[in-house]
N, CA, C and O atoms as a DFTB+ gen file, in Angstrom:
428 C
 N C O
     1  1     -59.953      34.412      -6.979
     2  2     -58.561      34.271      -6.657
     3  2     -57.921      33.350      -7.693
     4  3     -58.322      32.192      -7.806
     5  1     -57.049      33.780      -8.364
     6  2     -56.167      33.162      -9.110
     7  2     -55.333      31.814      -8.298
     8  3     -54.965      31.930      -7.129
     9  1     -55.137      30.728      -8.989
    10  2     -54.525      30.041      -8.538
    11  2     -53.167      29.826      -8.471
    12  3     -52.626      29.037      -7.697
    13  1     -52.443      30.746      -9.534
    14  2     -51.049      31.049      -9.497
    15  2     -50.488      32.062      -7.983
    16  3     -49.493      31.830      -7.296
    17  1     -51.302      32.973      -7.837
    18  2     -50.531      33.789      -6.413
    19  2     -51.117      32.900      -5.336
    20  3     -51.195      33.577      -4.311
    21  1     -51.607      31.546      -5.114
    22  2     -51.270      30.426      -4.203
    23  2     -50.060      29.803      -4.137
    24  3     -50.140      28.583      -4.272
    25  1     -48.967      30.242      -3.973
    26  2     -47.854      29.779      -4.374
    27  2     -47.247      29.093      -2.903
    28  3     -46.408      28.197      -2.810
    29  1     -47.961      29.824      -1.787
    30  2     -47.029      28.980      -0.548
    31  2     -48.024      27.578      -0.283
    32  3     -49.189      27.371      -0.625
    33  1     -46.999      26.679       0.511
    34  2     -48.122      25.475       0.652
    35  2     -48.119      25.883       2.514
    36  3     -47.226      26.452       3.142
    37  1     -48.807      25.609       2.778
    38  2     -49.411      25.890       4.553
    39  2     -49.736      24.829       5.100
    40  3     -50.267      23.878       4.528
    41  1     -49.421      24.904       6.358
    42  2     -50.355      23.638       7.061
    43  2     -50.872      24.426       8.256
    44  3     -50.136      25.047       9.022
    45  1     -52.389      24.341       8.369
    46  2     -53.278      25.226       9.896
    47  2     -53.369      23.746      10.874
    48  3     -53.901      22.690      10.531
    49  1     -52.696      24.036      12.143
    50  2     -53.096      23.059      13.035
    51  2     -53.603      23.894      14.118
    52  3     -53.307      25.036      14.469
    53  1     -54.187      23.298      14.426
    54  2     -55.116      23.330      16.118
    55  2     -55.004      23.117      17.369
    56  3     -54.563      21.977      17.518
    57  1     -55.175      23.625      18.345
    58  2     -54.580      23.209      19.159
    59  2     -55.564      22.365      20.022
    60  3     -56.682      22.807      20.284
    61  1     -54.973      20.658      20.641
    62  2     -55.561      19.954      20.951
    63  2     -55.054      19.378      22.712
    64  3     -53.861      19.249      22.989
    65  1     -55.861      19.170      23.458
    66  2     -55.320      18.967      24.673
    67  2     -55.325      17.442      25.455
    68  3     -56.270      16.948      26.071
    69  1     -54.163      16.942      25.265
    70  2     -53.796      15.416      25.986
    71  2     -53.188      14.917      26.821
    72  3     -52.086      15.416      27.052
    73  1     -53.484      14.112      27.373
    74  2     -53.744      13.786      28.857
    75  2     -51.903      13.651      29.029
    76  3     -51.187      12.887      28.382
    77  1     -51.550      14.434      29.874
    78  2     -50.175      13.957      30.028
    79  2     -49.729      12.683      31.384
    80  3     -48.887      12.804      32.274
    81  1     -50.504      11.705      31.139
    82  2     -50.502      10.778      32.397
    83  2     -50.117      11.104      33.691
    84  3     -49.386      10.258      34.204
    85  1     -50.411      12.168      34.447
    86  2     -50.390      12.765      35.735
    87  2     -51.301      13.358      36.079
    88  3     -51.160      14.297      36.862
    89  1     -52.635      12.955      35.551
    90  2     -53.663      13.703      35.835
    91  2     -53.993      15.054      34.998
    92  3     -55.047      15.627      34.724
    93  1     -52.759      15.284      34.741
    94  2     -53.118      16.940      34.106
    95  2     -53.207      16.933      32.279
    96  3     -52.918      15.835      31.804
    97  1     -53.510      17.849      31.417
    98  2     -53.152      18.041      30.187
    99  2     -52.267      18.624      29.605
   100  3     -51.716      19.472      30.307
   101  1     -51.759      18.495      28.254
   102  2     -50.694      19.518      28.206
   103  2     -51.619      19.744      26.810
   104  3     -52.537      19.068      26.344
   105  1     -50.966      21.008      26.343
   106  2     -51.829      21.356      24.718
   107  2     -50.885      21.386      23.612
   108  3     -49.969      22.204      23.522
   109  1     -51.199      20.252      22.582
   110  2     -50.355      20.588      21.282
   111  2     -50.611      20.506      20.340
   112  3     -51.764      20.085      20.239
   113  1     -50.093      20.708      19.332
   114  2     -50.748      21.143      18.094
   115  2     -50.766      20.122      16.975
   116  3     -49.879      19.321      16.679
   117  1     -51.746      20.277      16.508
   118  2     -52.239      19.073      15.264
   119  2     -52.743      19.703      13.951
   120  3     -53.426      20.649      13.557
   121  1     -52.129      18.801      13.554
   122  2     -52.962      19.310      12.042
   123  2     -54.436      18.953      11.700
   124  3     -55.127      17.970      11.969
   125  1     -54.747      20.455      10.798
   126  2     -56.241      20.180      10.584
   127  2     -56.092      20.359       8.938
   128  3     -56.665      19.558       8.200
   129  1     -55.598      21.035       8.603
   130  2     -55.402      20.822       7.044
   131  2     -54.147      21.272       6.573
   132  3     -53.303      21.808       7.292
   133  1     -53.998      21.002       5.090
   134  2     -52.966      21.354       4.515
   135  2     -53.229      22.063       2.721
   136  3     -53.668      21.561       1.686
   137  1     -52.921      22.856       2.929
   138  2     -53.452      24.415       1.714
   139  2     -52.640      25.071       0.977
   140  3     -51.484      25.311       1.325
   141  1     -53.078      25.386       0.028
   142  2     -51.964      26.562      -0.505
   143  2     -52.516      27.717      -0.193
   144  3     -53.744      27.725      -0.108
   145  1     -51.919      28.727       0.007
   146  2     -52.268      30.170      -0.049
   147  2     -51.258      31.406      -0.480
   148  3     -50.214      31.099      -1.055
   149  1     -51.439      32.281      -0.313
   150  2     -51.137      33.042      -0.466
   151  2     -50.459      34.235       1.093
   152  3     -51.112      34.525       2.096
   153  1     -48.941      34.702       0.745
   154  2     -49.080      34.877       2.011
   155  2     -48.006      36.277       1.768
   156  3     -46.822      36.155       1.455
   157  1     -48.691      37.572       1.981
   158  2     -48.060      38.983       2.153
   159  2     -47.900      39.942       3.295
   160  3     -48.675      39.964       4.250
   161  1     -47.087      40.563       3.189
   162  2     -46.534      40.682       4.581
   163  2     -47.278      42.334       4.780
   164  3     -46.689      43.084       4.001
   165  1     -48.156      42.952       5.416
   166  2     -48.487      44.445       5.162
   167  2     -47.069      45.378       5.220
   168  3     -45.921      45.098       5.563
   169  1     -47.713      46.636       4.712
   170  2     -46.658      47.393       4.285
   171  2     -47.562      49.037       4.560
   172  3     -48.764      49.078       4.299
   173  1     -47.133      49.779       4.875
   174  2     -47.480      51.268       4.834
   175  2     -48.866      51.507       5.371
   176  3     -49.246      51.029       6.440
   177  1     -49.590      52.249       4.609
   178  2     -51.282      52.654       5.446
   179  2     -51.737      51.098       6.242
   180  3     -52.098      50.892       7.400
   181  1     -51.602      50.427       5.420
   182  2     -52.297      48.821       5.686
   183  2     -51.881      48.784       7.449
   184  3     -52.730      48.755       8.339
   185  1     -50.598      48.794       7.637
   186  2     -49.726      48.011       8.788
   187  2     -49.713      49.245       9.788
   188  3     -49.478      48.959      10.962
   189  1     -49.965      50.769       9.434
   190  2     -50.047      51.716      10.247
   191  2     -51.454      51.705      10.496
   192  3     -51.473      52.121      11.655
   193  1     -52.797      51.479      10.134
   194  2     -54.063      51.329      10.432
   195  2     -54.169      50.177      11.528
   196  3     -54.330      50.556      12.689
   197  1     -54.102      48.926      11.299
   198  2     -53.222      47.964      12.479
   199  2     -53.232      48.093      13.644
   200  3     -53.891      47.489      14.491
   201  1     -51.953      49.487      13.819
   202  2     -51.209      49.461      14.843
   203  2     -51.905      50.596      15.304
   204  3     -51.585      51.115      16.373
   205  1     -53.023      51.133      14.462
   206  2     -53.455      52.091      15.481
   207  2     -54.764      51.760      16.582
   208  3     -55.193      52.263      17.620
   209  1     -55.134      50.542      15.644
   210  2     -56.471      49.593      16.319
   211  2     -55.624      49.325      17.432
   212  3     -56.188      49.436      18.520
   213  1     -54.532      49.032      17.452
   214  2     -53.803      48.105      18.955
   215  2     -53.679      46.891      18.342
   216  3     -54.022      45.989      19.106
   217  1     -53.297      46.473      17.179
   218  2     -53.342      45.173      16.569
   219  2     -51.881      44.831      16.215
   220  3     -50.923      45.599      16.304
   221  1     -51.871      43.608      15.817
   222  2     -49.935      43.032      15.852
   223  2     -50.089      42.378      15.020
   224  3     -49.411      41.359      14.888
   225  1     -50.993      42.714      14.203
   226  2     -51.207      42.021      12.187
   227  2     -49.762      42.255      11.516
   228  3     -49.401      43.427      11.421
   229  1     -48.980      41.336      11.084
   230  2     -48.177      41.899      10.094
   231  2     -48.265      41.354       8.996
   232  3     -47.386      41.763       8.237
   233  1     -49.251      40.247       8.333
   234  2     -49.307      39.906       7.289
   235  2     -50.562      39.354       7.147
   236  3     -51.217      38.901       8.086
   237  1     -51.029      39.389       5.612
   238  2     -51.968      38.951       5.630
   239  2     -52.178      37.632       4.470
   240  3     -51.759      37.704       3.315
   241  1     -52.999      36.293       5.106
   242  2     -53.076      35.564       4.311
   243  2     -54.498      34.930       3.667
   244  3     -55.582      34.658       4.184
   245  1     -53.970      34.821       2.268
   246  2     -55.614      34.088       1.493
   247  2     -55.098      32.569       0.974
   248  3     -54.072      31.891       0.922
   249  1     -56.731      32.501       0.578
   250  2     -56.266      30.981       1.030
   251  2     -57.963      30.465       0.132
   252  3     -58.642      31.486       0.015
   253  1     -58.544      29.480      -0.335
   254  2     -59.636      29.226      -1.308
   255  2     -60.271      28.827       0.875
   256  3     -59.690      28.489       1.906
   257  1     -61.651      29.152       0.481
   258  2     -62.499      28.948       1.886
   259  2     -62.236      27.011       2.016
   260  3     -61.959      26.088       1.250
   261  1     -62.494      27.179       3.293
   262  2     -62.200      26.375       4.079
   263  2     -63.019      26.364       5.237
   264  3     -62.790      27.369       5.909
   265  1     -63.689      25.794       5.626
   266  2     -65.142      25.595       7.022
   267  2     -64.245      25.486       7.644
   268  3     -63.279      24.798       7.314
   269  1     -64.370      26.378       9.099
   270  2     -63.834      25.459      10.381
   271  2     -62.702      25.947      10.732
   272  3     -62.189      25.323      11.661
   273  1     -62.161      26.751      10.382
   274  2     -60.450      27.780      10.447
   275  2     -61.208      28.934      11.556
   276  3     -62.250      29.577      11.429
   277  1     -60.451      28.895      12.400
   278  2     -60.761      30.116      13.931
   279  2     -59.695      30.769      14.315
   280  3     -58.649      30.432      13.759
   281  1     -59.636      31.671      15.162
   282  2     -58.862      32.223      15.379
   283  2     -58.323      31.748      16.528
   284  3     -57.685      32.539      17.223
   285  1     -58.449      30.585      16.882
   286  2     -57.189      29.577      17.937
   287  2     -56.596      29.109      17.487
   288  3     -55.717      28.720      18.256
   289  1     -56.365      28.651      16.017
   290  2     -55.526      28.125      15.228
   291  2     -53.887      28.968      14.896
   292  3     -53.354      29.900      15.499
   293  1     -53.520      28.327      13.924
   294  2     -52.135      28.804      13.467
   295  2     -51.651      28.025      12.687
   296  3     -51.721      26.798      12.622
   297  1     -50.924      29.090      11.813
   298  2     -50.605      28.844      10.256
   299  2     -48.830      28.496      10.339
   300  3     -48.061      29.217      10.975
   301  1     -48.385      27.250       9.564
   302  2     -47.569      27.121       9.488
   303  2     -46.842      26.955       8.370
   304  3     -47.177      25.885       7.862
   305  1     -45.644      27.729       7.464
   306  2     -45.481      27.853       6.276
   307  2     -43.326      27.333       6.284
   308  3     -42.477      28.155       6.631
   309  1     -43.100      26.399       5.991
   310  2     -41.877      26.169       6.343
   311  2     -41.055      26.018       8.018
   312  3     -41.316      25.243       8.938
   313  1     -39.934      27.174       7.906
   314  2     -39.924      27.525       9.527
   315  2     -40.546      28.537      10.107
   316  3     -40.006      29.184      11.004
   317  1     -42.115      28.866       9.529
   318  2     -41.939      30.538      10.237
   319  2     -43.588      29.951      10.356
   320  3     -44.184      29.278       9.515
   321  1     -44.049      30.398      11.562
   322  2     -45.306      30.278      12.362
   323  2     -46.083      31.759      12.565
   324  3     -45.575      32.673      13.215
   325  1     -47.641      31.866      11.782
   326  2     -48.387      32.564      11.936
   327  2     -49.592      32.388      12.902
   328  3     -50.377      31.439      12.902
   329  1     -49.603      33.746      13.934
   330  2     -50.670      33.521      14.744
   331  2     -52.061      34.097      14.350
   332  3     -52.164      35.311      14.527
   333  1     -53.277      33.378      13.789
   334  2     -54.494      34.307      13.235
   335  2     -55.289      35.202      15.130
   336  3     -55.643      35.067      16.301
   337  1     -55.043      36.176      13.778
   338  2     -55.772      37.546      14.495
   339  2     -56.950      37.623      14.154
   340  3     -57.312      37.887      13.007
   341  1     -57.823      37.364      15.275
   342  2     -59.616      37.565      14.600
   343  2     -60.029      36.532      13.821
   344  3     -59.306      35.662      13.335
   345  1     -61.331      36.656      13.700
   346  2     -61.906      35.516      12.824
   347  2     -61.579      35.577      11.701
   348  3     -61.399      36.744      11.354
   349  1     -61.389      34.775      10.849
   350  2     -60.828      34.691       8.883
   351  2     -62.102      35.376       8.369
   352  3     -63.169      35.340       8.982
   353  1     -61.984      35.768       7.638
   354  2     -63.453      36.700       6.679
   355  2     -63.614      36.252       5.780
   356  3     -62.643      36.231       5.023
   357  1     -64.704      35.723       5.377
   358  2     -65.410      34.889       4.237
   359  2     -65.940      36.177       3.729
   360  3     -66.968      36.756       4.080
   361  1     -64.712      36.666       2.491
   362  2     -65.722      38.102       1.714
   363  2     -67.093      37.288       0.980
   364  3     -67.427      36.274       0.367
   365  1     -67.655      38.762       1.643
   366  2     -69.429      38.343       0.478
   367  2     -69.980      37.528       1.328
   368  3     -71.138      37.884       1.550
   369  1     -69.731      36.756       1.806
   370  2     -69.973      35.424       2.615
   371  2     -70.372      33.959       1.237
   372  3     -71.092      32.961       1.199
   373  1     -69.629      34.490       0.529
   374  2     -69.870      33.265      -0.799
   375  2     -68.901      32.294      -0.318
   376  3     -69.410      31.334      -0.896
   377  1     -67.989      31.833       0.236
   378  2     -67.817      30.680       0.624
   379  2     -66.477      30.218      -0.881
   380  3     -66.251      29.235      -1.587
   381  1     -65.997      31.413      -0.739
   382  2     -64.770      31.430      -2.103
   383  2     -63.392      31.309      -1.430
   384  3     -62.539      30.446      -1.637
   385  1     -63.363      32.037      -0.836
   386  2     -62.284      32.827      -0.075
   387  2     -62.090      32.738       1.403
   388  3     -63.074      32.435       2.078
   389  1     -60.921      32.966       2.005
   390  2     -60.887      33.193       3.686
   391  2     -59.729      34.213       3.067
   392  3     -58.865      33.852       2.268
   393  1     -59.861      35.373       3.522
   394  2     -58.737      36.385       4.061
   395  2     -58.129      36.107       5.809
   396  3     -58.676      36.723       6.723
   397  1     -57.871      35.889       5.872
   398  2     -57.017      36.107       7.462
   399  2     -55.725      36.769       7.653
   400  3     -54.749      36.416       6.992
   401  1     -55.632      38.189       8.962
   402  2     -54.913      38.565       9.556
   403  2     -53.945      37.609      10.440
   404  3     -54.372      36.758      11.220
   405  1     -52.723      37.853      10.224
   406  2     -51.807      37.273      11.345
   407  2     -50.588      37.812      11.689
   408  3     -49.979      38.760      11.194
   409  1     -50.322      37.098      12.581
   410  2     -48.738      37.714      13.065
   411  2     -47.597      36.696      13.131
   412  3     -47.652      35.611      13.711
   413  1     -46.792      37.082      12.609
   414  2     -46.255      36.320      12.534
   415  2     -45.287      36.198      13.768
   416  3     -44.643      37.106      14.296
   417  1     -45.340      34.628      14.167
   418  2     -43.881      34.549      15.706
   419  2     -42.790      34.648      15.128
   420  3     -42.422      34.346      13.992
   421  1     -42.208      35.168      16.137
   422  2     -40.838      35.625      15.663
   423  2     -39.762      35.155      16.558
   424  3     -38.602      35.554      16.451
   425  1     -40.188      34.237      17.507
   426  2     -39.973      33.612      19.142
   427  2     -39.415      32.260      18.789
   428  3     -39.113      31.465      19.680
């Protein structure tokens, strides 16, 4: 992966659960890192294959590997919030790369 089409900067936070002093928790989100990646939106066969799995992928993002990124997380790039779909894929399993599916909120 070239380091020039890393052009967006990202932040993946997690979601963490704290005590809201009434006994109960509430869940919010924290940061776990902060990245550049790369971030394209699918288009044609890509986004119609998708939707035929039953999937709500509309973009997909790369990013240099990173341990520890799941699919409870979520990607945040300015004002616009991505939800990861599925586990991130370490192609090859060389430990270069994370591809991850997401969707983006639109809420």
């Amino acid at each position: 992966m070239r380091a020039g089409s890393l052009r967006h900067l990202v932040t993946i936070e997690e979601p963490v659960l704290t005590a809201d002093g009434m006994g109960g928790f509430t869940e919010v989100w924290s940061e776990f890192t902060t990245t550049n990646a790369s971030i394209t939106q699918l288009k044609g066969e890509e986004l119609l294959e998708h939707m035929k799995l039953g999937s709500n992928v509309s973009h997909r993002i790369w990013m240099r590997y990173q341990d520890g990124i799941t699919a409870k997380m979520r990607i945040k790039h300015d004002d616009r919030t991505f939800r990861i779909i599925g586990n991130p894929r370490n192609p090859d399993e060389r430990n270069k790369d994370l591809n991850i599916m997401a969707e983006e909120d639109t809420e």
